[in-house]
C-alpha positions as CSV (number, residue, x, y, z in Angstrom):
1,X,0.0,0.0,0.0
2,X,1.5,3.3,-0.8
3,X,1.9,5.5,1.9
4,X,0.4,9.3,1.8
5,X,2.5,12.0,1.0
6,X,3.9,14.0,3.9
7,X,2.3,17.3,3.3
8,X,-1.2,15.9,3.3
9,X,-0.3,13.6,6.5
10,X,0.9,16.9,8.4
11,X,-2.4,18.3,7.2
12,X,-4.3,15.4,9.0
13,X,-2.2,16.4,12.3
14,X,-3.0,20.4,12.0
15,X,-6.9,19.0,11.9
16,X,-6.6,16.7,14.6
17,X,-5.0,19.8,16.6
18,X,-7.5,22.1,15.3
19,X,-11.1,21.2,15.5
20,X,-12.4,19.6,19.0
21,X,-11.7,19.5,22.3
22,X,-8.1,20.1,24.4
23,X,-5.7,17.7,24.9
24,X,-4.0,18.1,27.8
25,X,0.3,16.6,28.0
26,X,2.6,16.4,30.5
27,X,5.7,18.1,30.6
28,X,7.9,15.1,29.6
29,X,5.9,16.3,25.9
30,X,8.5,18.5,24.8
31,X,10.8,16.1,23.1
32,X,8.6,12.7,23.0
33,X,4.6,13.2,23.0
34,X,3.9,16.4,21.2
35,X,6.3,15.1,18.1
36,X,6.9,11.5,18.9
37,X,4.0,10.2,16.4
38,X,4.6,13.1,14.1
39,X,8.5,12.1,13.5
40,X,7.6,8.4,12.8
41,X,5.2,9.3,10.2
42,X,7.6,11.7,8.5
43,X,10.9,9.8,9.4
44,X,12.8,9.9,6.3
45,X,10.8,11.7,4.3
46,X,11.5,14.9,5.4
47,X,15.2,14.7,5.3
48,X,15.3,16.6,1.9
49,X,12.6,19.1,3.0
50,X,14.3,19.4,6.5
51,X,17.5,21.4,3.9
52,X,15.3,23.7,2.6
53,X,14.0,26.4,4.8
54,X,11.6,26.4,7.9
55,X,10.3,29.3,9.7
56,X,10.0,29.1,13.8
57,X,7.7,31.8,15.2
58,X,7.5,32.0,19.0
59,X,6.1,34.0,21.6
60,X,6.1,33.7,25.0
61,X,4.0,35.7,28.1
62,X,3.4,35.6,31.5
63,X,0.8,36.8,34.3
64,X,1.0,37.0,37.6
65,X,-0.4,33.6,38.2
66,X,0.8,31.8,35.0
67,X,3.1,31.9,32.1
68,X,2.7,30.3,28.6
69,X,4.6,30.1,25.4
70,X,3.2,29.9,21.5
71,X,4.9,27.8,19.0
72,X,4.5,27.5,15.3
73,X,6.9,25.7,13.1
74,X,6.1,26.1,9.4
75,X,7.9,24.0,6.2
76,X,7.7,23.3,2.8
77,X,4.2,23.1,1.1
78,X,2.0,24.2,4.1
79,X,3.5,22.1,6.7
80,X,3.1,23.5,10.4
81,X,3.3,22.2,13.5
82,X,1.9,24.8,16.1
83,X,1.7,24.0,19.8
84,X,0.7,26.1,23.2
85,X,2.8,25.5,26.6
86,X,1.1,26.1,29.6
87,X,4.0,26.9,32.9
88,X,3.0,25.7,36.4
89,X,6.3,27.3,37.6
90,X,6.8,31.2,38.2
91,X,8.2,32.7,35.4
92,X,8.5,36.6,34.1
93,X,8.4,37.4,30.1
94,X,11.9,36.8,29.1
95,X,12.0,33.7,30.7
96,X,9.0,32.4,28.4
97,X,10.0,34.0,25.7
98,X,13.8,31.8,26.4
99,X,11.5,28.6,27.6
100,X,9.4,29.0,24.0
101,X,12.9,29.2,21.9
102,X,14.2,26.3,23.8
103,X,10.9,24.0,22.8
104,X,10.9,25.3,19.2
105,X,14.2,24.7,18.2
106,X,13.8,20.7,20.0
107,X,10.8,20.3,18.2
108,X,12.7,21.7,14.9
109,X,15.6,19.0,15.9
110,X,13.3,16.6,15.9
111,X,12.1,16.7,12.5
112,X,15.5,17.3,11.2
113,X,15.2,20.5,10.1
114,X,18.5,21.6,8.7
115,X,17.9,25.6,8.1
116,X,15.9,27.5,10.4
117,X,14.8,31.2,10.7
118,X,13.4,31.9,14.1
119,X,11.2,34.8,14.4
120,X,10.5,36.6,18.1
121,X,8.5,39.4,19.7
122,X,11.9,39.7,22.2
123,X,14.3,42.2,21.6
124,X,16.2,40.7,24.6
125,X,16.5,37.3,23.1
126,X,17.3,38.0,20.0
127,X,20.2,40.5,20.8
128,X,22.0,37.8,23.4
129,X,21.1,35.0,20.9
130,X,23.1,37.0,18.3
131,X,25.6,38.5,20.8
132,X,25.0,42.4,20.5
133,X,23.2,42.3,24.1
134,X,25.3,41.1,27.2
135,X,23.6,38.8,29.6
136,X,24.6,39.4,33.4
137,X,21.4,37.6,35.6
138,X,22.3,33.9,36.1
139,X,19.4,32.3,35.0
140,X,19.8,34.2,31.7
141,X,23.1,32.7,30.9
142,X,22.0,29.5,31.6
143,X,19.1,29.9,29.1
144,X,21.6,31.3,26.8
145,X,24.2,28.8,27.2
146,X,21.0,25.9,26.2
147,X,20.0,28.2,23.0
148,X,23.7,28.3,21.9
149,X,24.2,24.3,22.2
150,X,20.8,23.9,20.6
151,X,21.7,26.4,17.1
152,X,24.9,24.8,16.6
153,X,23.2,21.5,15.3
154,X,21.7,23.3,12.5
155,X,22.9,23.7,9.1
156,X,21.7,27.5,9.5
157,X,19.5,29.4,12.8
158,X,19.5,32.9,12.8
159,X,16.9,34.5,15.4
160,X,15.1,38.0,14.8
161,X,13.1,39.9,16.5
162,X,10.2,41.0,14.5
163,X,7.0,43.1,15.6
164,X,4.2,41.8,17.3
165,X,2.1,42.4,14.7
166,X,4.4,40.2,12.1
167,X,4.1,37.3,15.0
168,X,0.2,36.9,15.9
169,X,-0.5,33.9,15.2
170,X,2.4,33.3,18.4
171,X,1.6,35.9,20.2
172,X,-2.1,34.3,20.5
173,X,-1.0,30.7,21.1
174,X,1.2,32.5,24.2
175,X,-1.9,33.7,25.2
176,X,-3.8,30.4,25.7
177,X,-1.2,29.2,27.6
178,X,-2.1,31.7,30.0
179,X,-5.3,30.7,30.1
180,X,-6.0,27.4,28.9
181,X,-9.9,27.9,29.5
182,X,-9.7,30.2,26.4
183,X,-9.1,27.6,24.0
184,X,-12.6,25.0,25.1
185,X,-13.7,25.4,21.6
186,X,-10.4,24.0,19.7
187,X,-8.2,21.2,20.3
188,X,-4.7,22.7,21.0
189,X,-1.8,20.7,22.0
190,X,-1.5,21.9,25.4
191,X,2.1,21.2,27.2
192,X,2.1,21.5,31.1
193,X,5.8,22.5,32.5
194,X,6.4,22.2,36.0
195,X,10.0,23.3,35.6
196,X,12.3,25.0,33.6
197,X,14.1,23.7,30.7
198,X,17.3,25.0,32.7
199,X,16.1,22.9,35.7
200,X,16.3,19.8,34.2
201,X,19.2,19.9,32.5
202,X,20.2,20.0,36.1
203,X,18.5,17.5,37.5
204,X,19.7,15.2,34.7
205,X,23.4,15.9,35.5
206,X,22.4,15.0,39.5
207,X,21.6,11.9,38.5
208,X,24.4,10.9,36.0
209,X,26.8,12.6,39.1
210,X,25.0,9.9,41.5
211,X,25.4,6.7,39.2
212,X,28.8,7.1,38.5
C-alpha cells in the first residue's frame, strides 16, 4: 500500500490539533509526545525538506499567576506544527520568551530540520542570541548557554526579532497558555511545565553525578 504524502499527512495532524476538544500533556511532551508520532510518520521523508528552509515563530507571556509560550513551526508546502505550553512554575516574560525558543528549536531537531529562521517578539532574546546584548542575571546565561548548544546542530539558525504584529498567530498561542480555558472550543496541544528547561538539565546531570 502506498503511503500518503507527507504534506497531506501533516495536514491530517493540523486537523486533529484544530477542530475539538483540548488535549492536555505532560511536561515530559516536549521532546517525545507532542512530536513523537509526528517524526515516525515523516521519518525519512522529510530529510530533503528538512535542507530547505523552515520558519520558527514564538512567543512567550506571563501573568502574575501563570506563564505560557506559543509555537508555530512552518515548512515546505504548508506544513506547520503549532503548539501552546502552559508553565505551572513562576516565570516573568523573558524567561518564556527563552522557555518557548528552547521547545521550538527541540521540536525543529526533531524533525530534522536543517535551516531554520526563528522569528521573536523579544528584543532581549534575539540581541544575546546573536551576541550584540550582554547577559549578566544567572538564569539568563543559563538559558543562553542551552540556546547556543541547541543552534549549533543546524545547518543554518538565525533568530530575529520582529513586531508583534508580524508574529500573531504566536503571540495568541502564548496567550492560551495563559489561560488554557480560552481555547474549550479548539483542540490545542496543550504542554504543562512544571519546571524550567534549565532545571532539568540539572536535574539530569544530578543523576548521572549519583550513578557514576
Amino acid at each position: 500500500m502506498q503511503r500518503p504524502d507527507a504534506s497531506k499527512r501533516l495536514v491530517k495532524w493540523a486537523v486533529k490539533l484544530g477542530e475539538f476538544d483540548i488535549e492536555y500533556q505532560s511536561k515530559t511532551a516536549i521532546k517525545a509526545q507532542v512530536v513523537a508520532d509526528f517524526v515516525v510518520e515523516l521519518a525519512g521523508e522529510t530529510e530533503q525538506q528538512g535542507k530547505e528552509g523552515w520558519m520558527l515563530h514564538l512567543d512567550g507571556s506571563s501573568t502574575s499567576s501563570a506563564g505560557g509560550a506559543g509555537i508555530l513551526l512552518q515548512g515546505p508546502g504548508g506544513m506547520e506544527i503549532e503548539v501552546v505550553v502552559r508553565f505551572d512554575v513562576p516565570t516573568t516574560n523573558n524567561k518564556a520568551e527563552y522557555e518557548a525558543l528552547v521547545i521550538g528549536l527541540q521540536m525543529a531537531l526533531e524533525v530534522n530540520v536543517k535551516q531554520l529562521d526563528v522569528y521573536t517578539n523579544s528584543q532581549l532574546v534575539a540581541m544575546q542570541t546573536e551576541g550584540s546584548y550582554e547577559t549578566k542575571e544567572l538564569s539568563m546565561m543559563r538559558y543562553l548557554r542551552k540556546v547556543r548548544g541547541l543552534i549549533v546542530k543546524f545547518d543554518k539558525c538565525v533568530v530575529q526579532q520582529v513586531p508583534r504584529g508580524e508574529n500573531t498567530r504566536a503571540d495568541t498561542l502564548s496567550k492560551f497558555g495563559t489561560m488554557i480555558s480560552g481555547v474549550k472550543e479548539r483542540k490545542i496541544t496543550v504542554m504543562i511545565r512544571d519546571r524550567s528547561s534549565i532545571e532539568e538539565v540539572e536535574a539530569i546531570q544530578c543523576v548521572e553525578e549519583k550513578r557514576s
